[in-house]
C-alpha positions in Angstrom: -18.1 9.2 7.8 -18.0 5.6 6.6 -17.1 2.8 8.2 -19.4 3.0 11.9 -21.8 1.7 11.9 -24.2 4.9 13.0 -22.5 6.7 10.2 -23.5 3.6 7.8 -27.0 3.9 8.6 -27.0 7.4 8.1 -25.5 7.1 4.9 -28.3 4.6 3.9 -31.0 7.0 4.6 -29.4 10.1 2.8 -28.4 8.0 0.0 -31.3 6.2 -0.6 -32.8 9.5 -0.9 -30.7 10.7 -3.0 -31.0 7.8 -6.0 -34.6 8.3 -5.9 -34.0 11.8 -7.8 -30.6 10.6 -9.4 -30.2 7.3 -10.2 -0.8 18.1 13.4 -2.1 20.4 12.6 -1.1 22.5 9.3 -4.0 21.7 7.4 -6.0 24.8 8.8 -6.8 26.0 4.7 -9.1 23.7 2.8 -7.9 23.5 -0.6 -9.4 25.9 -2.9 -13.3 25.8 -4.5 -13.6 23.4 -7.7 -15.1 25.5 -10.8 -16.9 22.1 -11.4 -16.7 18.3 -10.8 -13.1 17.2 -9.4 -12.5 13.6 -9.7 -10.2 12.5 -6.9 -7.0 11.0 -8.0 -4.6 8.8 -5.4 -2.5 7.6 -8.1 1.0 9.4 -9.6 0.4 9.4 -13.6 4.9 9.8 -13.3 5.0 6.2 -11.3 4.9 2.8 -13.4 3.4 0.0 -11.1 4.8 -3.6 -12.6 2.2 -5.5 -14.5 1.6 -8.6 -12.1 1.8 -12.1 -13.2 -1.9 -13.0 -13.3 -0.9 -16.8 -14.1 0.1 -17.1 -10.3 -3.3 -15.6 -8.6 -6.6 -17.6 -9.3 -8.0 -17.1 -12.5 -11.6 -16.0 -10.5 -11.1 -13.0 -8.2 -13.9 -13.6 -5.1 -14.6 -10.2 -3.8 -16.6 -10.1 -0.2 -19.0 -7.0 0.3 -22.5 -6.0 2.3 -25.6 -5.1 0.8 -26.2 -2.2 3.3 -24.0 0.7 1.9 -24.9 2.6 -0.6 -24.1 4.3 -3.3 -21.0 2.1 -2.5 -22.5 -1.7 -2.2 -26.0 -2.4 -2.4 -28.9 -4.4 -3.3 -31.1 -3.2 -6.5 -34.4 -3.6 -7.1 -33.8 -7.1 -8.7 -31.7 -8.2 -5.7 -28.1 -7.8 -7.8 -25.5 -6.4 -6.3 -24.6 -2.7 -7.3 -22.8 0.7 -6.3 -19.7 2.1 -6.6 -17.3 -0.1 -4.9 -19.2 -2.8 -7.0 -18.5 -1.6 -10.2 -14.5 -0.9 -9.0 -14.4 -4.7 -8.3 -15.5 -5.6 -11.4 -13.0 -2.8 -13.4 -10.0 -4.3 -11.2 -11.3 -7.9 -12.4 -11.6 -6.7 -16.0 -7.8 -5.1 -15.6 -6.5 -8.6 -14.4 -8.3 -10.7 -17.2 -9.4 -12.8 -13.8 -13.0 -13.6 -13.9 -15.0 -11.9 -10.5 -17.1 -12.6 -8.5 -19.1 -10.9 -5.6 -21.0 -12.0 -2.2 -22.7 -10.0 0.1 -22.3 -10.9 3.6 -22.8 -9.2 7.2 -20.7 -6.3 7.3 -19.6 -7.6 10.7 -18.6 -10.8 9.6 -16.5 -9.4 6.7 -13.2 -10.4 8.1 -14.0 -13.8 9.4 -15.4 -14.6 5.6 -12.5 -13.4 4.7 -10.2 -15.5 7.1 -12.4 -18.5 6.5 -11.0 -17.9 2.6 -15.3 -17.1 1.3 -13.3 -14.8 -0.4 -10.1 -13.4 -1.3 -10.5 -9.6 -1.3 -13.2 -7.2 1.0 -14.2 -3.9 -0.9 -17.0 -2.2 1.6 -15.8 0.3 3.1 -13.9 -1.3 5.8 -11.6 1.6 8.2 -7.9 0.9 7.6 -7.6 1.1 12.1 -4.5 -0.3 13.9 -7.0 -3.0 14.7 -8.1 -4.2 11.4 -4.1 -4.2 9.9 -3.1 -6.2 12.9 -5.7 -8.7 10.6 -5.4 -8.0 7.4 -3.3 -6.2 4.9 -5.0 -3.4 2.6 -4.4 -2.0 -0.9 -3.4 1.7 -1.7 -6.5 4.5 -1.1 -8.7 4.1 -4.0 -11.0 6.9 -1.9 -11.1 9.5 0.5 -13.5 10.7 2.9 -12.7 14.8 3.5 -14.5 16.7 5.2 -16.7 20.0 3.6 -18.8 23.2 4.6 -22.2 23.4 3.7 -23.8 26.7 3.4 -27.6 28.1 2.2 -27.2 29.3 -1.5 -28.1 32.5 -0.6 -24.9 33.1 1.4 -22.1 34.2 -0.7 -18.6 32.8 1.1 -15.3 33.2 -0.9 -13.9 30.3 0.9 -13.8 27.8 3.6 -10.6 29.4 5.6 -10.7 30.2 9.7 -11.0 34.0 8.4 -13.8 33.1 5.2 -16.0 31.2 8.0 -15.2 34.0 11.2 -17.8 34.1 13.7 -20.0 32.3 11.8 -22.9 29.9 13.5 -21.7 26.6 12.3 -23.6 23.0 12.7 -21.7 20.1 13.6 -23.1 16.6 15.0 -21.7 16.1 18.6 -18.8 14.3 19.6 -17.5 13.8 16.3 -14.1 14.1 14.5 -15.6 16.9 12.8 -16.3 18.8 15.9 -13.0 18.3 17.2 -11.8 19.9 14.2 -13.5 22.9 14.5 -12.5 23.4 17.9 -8.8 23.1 17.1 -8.7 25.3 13.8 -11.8 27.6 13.6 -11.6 29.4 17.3 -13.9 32.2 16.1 -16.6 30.3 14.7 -19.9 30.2 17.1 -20.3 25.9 17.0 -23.6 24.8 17.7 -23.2 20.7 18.4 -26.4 19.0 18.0 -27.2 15.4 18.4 -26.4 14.0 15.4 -25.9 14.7 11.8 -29.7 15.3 10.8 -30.5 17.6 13.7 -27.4 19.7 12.4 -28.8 19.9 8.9 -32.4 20.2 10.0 -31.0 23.6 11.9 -29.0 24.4 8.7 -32.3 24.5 6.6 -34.6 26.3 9.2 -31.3 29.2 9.3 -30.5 28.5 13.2 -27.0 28.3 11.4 -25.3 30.0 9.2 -23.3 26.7 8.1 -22.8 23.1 8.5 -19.8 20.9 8.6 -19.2 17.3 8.4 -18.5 14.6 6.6 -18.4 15.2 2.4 -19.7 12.1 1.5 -22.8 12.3 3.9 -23.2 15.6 2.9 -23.2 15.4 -1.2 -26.0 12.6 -1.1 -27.9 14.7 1.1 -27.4 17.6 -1.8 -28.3 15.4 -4.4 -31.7 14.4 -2.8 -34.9 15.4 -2.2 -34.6 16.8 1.6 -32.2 19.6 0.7 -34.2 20.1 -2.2 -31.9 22.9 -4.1 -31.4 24.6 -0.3 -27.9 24.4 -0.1 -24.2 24.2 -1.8 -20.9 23.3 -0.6 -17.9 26.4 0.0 -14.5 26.0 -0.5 -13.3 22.5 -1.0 -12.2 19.2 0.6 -10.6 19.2 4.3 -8.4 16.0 4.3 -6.5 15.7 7.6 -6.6 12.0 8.2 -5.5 12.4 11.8 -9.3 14.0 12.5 -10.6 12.2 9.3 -9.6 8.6 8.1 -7.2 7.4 6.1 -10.1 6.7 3.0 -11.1 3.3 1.2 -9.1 0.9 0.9 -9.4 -3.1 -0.5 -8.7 -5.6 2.8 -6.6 -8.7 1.5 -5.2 -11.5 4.2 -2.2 -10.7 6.2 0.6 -12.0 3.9 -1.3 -12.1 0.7 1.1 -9.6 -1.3 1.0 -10.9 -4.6 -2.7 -10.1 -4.8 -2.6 -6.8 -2.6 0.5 -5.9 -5.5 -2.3 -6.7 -8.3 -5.2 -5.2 -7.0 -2.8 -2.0 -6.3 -1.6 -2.1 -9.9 -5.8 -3.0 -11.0 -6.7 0.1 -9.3 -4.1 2.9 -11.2 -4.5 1.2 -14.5 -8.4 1.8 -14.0 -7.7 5.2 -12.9 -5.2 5.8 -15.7 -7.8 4.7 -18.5 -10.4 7.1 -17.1 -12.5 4.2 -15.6 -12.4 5.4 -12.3 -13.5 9.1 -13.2 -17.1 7.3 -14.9 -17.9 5.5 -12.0 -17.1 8.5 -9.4 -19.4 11.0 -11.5 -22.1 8.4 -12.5 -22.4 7.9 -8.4 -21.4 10.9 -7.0 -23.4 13.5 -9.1 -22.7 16.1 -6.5 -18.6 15.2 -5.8 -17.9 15.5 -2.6 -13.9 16.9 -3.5 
């Protein structure tokens, strides 16, 4: 998943990859197959968020980021700034009439730039824990960050269910949410943990496993490039428990700030309501990961 930093780094690799060929339990059924692409939506087209007044934030919008993150926030080839969450700042911006403006900093460091006012707004990926809203205050979900099966094209699965999956060998990276997850709501499935998330692909693709499950983001950039090379598919569709998996994306404001986070939250549904948002999640997310 995003947001540790392992996961970040694993990310980087698969994504990296990727853009070289591309440019509480009740929630024990995943929701069905998509026929094709499915563009998230976190937004309610029957509620009518208040246009903010604009005249009261500052007329340039400073959004902090990293460079280490993609397809989300990263550095080109000419050293701009570029990625998905990129591209949302600048919509949001563009919604507001506020001229914007982006930095790249540590990802480490984000809130202290952030409580040192370099900037008024973090979009990067940052986990919405207990910890980090004891600091600052975050916007509505623009994103989520389900889980998903993987399987070999050659094996035909109508679903992703407890009874679709069965005794099934299925590879998982150790110790993660994802494992836990398995062991709660697929008790038949043989689970084979292995190190980390590349070990449980690698035995996905030599067929020491029937399947593999983890995280949907991870696991669509690895599709998309030139490792899986055509191998592989996802089956059935998104697992998004965020007691086992996250709570999603989210922009970090400071504590107190509400008449920006209120903007921002109204930025992000007018950009989804326009069809904004469903450009940008297909021109970087090829293979969606819903």
């Amino acid at each position: 998943m995003p947001l540790g930093k392992k996961s970040r780094k694993s990310l980087i690799f698969q994504s990296l990859l990727a853009m070289i060929v591309a440019f509480a339990p009740v929630p024990l059924l995943a929701q069905p197959a998509p026929a094709g692409p499915v563009v998230p939506s976190f937004w309610s087209a029957s509620r009518r968020l208040e246009r903010p007044d604009t005249t009261r934030l500052p007329s340039t919008l400073r959004f902090l980021t990293s460079d280490d993150y993609p397809p989300f926030n990263f550095s080109g080839p000419d050293g701009a700034l570029m990625g998905f969450n990129v591209d949302l700042a600048r919509a949001v911006c563009a919604e507001l009439a506020l001229t914007c403006t982006l930095q790249a900093v540590d990802f480490d460091t984000l809130l202290d730039a952030l409580d040192q006012n370099k900037g008024d707004a973090v979009i990067a990926g940052l986990a919405a824990t207990p910890a980090n809203r004891a600091k600052v205050d975050f916007s509505e979900r623009y994103l989520g960050t389900p889980a998903r099966f993987v399987a070999r094209t050659g094996l035909s699965l109508p679903g992703a269910t407890p009874a679709d999956v069965g005794a099934r060998r299925v590879a998982v990276a150790a110790g993660t949410s994802h494992e836990a997850y398995l062991k709660a709501f697929f008790p038949q499935a043989k689970i084979q943990p292995y190190p980390d998330v590349a070990a449980a692909r690698a035995a996905l693709l030599a067929g020491e496993a029937d399947l593999l499950f983890g995280d949907g983001i991870g696991l669509s950039l690895w599709l998309n490039g030139t490792q899986a090379n055509g191998c592989c598919r996802f089956v059935g569709g998104p697992f998004t428990e965020s007691r086992y998996f996250g709570d999603g994306l989210s922009v970090a404001v400071k504590s107190g700030n509400d008449q920006l986070r209120r903007a921002i939250d109204y930025a992000l549904q007018r950009v989804w309501e326009k069809g904004v948002y469903t450009d940008l999640y297909l021109r970087w997310f090829p293979i969606g990961f819903y």
